[in-house]
VEXSE-157125 format. One record per residue (C-alpha): residue in three letters; residue number from 1; x negated, y negated, z negated. Coordinates in Angstrom, 3 decimals. Layout:
# residues N
[keke 'ala', NUM, [X, Y, Z]]
...
//
This chain:
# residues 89
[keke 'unk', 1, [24.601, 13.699, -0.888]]
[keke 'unk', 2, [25.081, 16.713, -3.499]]
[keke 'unk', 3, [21.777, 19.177, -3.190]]
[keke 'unk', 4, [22.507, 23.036, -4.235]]
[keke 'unk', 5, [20.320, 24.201, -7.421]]
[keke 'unk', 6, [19.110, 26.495, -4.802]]
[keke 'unk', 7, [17.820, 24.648, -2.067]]
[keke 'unk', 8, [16.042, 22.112, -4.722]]
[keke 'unk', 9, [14.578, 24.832, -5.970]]
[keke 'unk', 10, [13.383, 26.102, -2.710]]
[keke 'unk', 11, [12.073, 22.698, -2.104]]
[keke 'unk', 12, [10.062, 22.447, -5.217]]
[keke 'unk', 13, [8.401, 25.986, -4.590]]
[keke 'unk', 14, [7.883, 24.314, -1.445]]
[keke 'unk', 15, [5.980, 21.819, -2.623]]
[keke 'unk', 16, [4.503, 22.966, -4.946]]
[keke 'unk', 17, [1.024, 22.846, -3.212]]
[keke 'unk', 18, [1.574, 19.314, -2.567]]
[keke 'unk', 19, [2.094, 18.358, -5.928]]
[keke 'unk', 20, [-0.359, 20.387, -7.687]]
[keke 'unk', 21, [-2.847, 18.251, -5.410]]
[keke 'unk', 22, [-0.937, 14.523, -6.496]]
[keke 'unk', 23, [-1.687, 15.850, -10.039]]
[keke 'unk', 24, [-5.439, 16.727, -9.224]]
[keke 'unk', 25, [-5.713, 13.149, -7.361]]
[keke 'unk', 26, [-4.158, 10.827, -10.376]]
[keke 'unk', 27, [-6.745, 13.196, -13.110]]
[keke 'unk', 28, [-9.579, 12.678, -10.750]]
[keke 'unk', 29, [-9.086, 8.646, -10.132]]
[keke 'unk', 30, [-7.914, 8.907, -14.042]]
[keke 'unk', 31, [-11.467, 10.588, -14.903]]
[keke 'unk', 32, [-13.420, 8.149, -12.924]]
[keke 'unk', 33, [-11.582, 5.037, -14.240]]
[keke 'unk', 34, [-11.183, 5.568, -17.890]]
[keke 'unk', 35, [-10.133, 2.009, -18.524]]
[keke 'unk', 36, [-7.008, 2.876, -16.498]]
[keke 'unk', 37, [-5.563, 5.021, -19.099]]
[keke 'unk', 38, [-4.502, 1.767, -21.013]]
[keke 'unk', 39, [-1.964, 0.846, -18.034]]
[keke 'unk', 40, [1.039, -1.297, -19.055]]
[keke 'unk', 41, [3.497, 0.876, -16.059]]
[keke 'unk', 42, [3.020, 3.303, -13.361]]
[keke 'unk', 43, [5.432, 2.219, -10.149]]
[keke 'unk', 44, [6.621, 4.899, -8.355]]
[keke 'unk', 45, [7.287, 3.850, -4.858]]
[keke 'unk', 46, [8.150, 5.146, -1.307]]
[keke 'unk', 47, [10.250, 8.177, -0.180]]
[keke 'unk', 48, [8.416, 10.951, -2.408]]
[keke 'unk', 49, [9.234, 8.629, -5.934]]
[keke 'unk', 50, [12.722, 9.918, -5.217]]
[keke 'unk', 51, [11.544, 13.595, -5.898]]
[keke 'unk', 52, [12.501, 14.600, -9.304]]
[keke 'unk', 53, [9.328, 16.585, -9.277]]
[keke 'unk', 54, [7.235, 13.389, -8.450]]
[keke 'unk', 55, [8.579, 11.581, -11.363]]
[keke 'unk', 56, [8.557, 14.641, -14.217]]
[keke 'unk', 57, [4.428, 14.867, -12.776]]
[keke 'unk', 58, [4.037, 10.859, -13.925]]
[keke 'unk', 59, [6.964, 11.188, -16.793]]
[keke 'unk', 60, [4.935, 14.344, -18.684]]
[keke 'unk', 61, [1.296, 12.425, -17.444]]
[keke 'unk', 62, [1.991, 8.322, -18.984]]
[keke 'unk', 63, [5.333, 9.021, -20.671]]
[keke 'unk', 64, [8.589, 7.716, -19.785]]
[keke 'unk', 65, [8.272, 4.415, -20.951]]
[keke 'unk', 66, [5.220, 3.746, -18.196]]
[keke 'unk', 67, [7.083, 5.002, -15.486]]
[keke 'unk', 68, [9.226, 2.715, -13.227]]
[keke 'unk', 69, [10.934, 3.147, -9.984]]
[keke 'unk', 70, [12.636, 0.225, -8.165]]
[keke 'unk', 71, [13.288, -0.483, -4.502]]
[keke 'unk', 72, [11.610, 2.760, -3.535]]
[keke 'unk', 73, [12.034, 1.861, 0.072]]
[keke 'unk', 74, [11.764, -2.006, 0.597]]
[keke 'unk', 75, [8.374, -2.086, -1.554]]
[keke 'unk', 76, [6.605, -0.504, 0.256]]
[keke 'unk', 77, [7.705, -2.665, 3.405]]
[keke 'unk', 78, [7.086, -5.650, 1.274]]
[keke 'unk', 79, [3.836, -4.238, 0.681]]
[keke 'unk', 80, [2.711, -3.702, 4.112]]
[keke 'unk', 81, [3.642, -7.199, 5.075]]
[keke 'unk', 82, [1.664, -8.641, 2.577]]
[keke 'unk', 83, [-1.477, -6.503, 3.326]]
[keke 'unk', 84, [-0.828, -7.475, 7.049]]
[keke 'unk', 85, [-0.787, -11.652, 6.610]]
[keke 'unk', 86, [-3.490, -10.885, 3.935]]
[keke 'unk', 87, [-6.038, -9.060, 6.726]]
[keke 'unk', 88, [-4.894, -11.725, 9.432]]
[keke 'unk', 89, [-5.408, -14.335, 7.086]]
//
């Protein structure tokens, strides 16, 4: 599906607030855990790693060759279920 310039622009304005915080959130965790500036990848998962917005905010923050997005969607599922037979043992 084709999104207008417009509405994607509208959307960003939009969100604007919301990634403004995401940006806050990774300095702050960044500022507490210096060591994690040395990071081999960032993996961009889940629905909002399809947000060209999302992305730039990592791409501009570790650099292009850091970020990675695969399986946005089952990874997170695949996730889950490991958490869940990890807490149920």
């Amino acid at each position: 599906m084709k999104v207008s310039p417009q509405a994607s622009g509208e959307f960003e304005t939009a969100s604007r607030t919301l990634l403004d915080e995401l940006s806050q959130c990774t300095e702050g965790l960044l500022a507490k855990h210096p060591e994690a500036r040395d990071i081999d990848a960032v993996f961009l998962t889940g629905g909002s790693s399809q947000i060209p917005a999302v992305r730039e905010l990592y791409v501009k923050r570790f650099g292009e060759e850091r970020v990675r997005t695969a399986d946005a969607f089952t990874s997170v599922a695949e996730s889950l279920d490991r958490a869940s037979a990890w807490l149920t043992g």
